[in-house]
C-alpha positions in Angstrom: 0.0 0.0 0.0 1.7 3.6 -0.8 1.7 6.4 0.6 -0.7 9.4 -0.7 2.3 11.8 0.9 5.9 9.7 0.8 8.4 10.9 3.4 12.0 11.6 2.6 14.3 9.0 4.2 15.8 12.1 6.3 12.4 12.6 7.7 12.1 9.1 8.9 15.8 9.2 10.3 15.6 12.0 12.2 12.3 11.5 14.0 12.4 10.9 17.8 9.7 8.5 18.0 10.7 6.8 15.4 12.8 3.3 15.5 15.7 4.2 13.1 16.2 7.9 14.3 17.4 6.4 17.6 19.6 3.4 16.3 21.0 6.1 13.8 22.1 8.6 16.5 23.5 5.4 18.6 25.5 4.6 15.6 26.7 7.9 15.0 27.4 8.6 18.8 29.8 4.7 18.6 31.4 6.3 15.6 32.5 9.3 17.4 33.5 7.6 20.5 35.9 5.2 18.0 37.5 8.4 16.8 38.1 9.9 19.5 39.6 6.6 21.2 41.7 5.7 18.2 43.2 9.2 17.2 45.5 9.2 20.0 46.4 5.7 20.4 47.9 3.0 17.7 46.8 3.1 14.1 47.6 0.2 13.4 44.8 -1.5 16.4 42.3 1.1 15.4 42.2 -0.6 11.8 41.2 -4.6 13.7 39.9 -3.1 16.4 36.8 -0.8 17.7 34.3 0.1 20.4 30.9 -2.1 19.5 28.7 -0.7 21.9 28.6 1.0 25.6 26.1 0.3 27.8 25.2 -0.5 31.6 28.7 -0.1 32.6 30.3 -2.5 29.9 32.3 -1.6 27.2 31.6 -3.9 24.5 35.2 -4.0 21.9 35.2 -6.1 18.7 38.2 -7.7 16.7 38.5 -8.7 13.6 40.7 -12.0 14.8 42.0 -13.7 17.8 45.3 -12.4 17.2 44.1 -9.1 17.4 41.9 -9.6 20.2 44.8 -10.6 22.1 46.8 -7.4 21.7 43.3 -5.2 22.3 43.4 -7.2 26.0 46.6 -5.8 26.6 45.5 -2.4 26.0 41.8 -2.7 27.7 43.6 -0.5 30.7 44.8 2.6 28.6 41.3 2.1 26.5 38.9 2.2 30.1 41.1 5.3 31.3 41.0 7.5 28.0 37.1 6.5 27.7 37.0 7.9 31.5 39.0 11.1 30.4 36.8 11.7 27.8 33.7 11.2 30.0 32.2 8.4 27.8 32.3 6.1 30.8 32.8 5.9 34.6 35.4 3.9 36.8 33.0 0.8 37.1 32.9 -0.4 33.4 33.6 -3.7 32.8 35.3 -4.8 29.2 34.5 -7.5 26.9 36.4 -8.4 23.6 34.2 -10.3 20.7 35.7 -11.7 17.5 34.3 -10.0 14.6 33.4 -12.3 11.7 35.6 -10.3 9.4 33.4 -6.8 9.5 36.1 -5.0 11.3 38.9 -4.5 9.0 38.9 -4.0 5.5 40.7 -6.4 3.2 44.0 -5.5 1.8 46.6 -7.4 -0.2 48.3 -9.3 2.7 51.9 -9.6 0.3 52.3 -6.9 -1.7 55.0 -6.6 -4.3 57.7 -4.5 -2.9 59.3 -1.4 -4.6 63.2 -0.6 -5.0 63.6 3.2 -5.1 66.3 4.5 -7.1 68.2 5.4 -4.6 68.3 1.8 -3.0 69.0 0.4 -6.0 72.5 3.0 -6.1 72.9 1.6 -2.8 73.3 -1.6 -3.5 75.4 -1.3 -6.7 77.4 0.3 -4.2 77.5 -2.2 -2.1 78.1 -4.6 -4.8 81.3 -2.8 -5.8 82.8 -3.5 -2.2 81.7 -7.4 -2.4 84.7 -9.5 -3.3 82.0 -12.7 -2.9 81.5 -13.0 -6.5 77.9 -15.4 -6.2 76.9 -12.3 -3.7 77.8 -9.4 -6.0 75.9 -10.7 -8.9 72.8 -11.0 -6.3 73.2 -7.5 -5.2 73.5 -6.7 -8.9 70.7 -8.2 -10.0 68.2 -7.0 -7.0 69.4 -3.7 -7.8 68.0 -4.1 -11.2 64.8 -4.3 -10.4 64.5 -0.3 -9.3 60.7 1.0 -9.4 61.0 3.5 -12.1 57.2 5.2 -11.1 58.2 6.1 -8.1 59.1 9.5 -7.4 62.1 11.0 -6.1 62.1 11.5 -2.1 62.9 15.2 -0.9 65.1 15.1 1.8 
């Protein structure tokens, strides 16, 4: 059955008495309370790692594996007093870690191919000219070969 007047999707979002509108602001309120957690503390846990949800006095943090949940249960500590700090939670919250099933951290190419500047290719021409090991020389000669010639040059 339709609607003789159709609401805007912002309409329906932003009302109070509405279910999403709530859910929406929840979301948007966990989103800001990741930032501000993560901007000061280790990149590289912020990008397998975040708050799920606070409530009754439990901080609820998800990880995208078990490796990672590991290393976010060293740093539970520092995370309950810079949620304190920031007056998201009080001194009684509890922590529990969950194991995401994969929704945490975006895929990337695990093995990337790696790049040789220029300038680390000199290098180990260089290097190569010191070598008196001949079967090491030509190694060095060859990897330095294989300089990325798209990268740029690095301003020092």
């Amino acid at each position: 059955m339709r609607r003789a007047n159709p609401l805007r999707v912002s309409a329906v979002l932003s009302r109070e008495h509405d279910v999403l509108g709530p859910m929406l602001r929840k979301a948007r309120w966990l989103d800001e309370v990741n930032r501000l957690l993560w901007e000061q503390m280790d990149k590289s846990l912020a990008k397998h790692c975040r708050v799920a949800d606070v409530s009754n006095e439990r901080l609820i943090l998800e990880a995208c594996s078990s490796a990672w949940s590991a290393r976010l249960r060293f740093r539970v500590p520092e995370i309950l007093a810079r949620l304190e700090g920031l007056g998201i939670i009080s001194g009684h919250c509890s922590a529990h870690i969950y194991i995401s099933a994969g929704q945490a951290a975006p895929l990337t190419n695990k093995n990337p191919k790696p790049e040789l500047s220029q300038a680390n290719s000199e290098l180990l021409r260089e290097v190569a000219g010191t070598v008196t090991h001949i079967p090491l020389k030509e190694v060095l000669l060859k990897l330095a070969q294989h300089a990325s010639t798209t990268q740029g040059k690095r301003k020092d």
